[in-house]
C-alpha positions as CSV (number, residue, x, y, z in Angstrom):
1,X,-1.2,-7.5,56.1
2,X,-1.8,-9.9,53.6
3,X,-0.2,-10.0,50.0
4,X,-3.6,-8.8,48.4
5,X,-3.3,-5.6,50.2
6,X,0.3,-5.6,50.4
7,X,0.4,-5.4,46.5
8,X,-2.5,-3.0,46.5
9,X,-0.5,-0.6,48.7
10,X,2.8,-0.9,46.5
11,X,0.5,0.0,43.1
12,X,-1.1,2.7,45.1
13,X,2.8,3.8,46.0
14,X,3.8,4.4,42.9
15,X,3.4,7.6,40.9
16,X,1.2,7.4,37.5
17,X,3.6,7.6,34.6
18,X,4.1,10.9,33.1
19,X,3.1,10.5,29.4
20,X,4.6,14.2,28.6
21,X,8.3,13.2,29.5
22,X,10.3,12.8,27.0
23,X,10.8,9.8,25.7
24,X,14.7,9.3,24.0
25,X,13.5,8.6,19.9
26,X,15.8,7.5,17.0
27,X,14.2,8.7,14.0
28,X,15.8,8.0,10.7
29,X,14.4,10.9,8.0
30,X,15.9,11.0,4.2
31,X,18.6,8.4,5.3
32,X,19.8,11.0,8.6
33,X,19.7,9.3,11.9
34,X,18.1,12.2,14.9
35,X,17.8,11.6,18.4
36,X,14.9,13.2,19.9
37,X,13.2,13.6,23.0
38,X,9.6,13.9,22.4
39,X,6.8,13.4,24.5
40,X,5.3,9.9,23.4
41,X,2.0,11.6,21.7
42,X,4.2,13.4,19.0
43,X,3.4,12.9,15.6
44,X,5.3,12.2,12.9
45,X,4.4,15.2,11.4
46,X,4.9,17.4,13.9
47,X,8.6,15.5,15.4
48,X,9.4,16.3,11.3
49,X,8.1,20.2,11.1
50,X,8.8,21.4,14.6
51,X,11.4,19.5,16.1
52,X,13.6,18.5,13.0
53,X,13.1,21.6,10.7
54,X,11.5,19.5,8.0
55,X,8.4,21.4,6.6
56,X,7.6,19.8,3.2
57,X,5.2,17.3,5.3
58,X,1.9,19.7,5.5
59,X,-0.3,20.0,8.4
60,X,-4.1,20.4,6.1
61,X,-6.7,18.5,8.1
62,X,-4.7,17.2,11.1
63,X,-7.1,14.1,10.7
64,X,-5.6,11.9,8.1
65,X,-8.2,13.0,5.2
66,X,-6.6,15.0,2.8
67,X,-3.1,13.6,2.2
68,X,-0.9,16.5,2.8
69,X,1.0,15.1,5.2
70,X,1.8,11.9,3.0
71,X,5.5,10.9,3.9
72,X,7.0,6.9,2.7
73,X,8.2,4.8,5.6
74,X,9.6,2.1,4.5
75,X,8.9,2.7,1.1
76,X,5.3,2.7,2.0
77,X,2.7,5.4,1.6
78,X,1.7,6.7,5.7
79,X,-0.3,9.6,6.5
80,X,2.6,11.5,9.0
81,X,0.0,13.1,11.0
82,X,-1.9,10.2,11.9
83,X,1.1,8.1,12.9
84,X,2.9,8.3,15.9
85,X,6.3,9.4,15.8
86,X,7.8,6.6,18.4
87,X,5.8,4.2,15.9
88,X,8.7,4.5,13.4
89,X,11.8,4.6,15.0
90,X,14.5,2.7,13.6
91,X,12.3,3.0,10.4
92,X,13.6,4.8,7.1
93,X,11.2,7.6,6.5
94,X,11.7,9.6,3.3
95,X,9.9,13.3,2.6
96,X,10.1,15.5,0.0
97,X,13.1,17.1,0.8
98,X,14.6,13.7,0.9
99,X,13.9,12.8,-3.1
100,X,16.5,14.7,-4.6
101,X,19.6,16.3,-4.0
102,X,19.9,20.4,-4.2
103,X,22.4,20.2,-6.9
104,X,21.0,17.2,-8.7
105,X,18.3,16.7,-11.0
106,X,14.4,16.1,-9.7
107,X,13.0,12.8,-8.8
108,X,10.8,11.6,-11.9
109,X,8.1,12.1,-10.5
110,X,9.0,15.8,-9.4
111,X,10.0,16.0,-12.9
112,X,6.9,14.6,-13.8
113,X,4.5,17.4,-11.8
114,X,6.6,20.0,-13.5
115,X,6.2,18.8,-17.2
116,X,2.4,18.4,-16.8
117,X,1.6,21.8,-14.8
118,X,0.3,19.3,-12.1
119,X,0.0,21.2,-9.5
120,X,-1.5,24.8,-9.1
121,X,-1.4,26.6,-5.7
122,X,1.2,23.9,-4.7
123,X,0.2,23.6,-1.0
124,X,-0.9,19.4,-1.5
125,X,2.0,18.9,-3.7
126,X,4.4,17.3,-1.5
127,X,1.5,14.5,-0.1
128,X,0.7,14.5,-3.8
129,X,4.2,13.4,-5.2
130,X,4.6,10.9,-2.0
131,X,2.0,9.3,-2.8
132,X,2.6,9.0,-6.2
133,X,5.9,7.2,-5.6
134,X,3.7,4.6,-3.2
135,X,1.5,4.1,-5.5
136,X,4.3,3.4,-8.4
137,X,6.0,0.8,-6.0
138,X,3.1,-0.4,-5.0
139,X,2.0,-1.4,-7.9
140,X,-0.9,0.4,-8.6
141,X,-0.2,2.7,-11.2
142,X,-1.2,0.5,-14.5
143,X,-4.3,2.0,-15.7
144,X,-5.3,5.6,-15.3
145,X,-8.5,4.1,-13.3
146,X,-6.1,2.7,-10.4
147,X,-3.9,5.3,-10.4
148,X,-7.0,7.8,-9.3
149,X,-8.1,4.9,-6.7
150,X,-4.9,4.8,-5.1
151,X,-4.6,8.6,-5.4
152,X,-7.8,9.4,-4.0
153,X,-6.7,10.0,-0.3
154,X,-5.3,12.9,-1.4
155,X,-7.4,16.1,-1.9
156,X,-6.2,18.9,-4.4
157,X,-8.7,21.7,-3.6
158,X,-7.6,23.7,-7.2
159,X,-8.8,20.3,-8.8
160,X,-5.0,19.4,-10.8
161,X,-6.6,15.9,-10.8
162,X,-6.1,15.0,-14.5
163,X,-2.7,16.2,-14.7
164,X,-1.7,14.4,-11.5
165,X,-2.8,11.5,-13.2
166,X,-0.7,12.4,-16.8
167,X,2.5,12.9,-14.4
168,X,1.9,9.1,-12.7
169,X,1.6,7.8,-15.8
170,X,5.1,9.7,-17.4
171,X,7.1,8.8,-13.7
172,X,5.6,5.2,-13.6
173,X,7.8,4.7,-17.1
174,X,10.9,6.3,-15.8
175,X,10.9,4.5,-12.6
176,X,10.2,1.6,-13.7
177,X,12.5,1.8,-16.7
């Protein structure tokens, strides 16, 4: 046999990998480390709301459309349900839940959405007030025309968009501050 077949044998020997084993995942979520085994297809939305007990995160389009599922890795603005949850291991990931402390006072921008009634049936909040921080550290937050630009991948279907906009502008000031 020569080595062309003998290596074709040897592939044809071994056993397609099995991409719903679980895969052993470090996950660091509002500054707690988890170990996880997920199958490699797991969002990050879905390691945080079904396998962690997070549920801030919301699942609206499942397609990355209407920001709901906004989380910060890194400090950056990442749509959770688009992004693979082995993508960010070893990453710091924050959520809602991870802003602020249940015996300390609101983030400013939580803050923020409170004094300006931003927010009506509440459901695209928490994508709402992630983003706003990414956008704040980003740097995009100086004129009331950028902050709807870099606001505009999140959808608010009961239309808070001008108060959304009046709560960026009051956090950008305290966070900056």
């Amino acid at each position: 046999m020569g080595a062309a077949a003998a290596s074709q044998a040897s592939a044809q020997a071994l056993p397609p990998p099995d991409p719903q084993a679980p895969l052993d995942m470090r996950l660091t979520v509002n500054g707690e480390a988890y170990r996880l085994g997920l199958d490699v297809r797991t969002t990050l939305l879905d390691a945080m709301r079904d396998h962690i007990g997070l549920t801030g995160s919301k699942k609206g389009c499942d397609h990355g459309q209407c920001g709901a599922c906004t989380v910060l890795v890194d400090g950056r603005r990442t749509l959770a349900c688009l992004t693979l949850a082995v993508a960010v291991q070893d990453r710091a990931v924050t959520t809602i839940e991870g802003l602020a402390r249940a015996d300390g006072p609101l983030h400013p921008m939580q803050q923020a959405f409170v004094d300006h009634d931003a927010f009506q049936c509440g459901y695209c909040t928490p994508g709402q007030i992630m983003s706003a921080i990414g956008c704040v550290k980003e740097g995009h937050a100086d004129t009331d025309d950028a902050i709807r630009e870099y606001m505009s991948g999140n959808i608010c279907r009961c239309a808070a968009y001008p108060n959304i906009v009046a709560a960026v502008r009051q956090a950008k000031t305290q966070m900056e501050g």
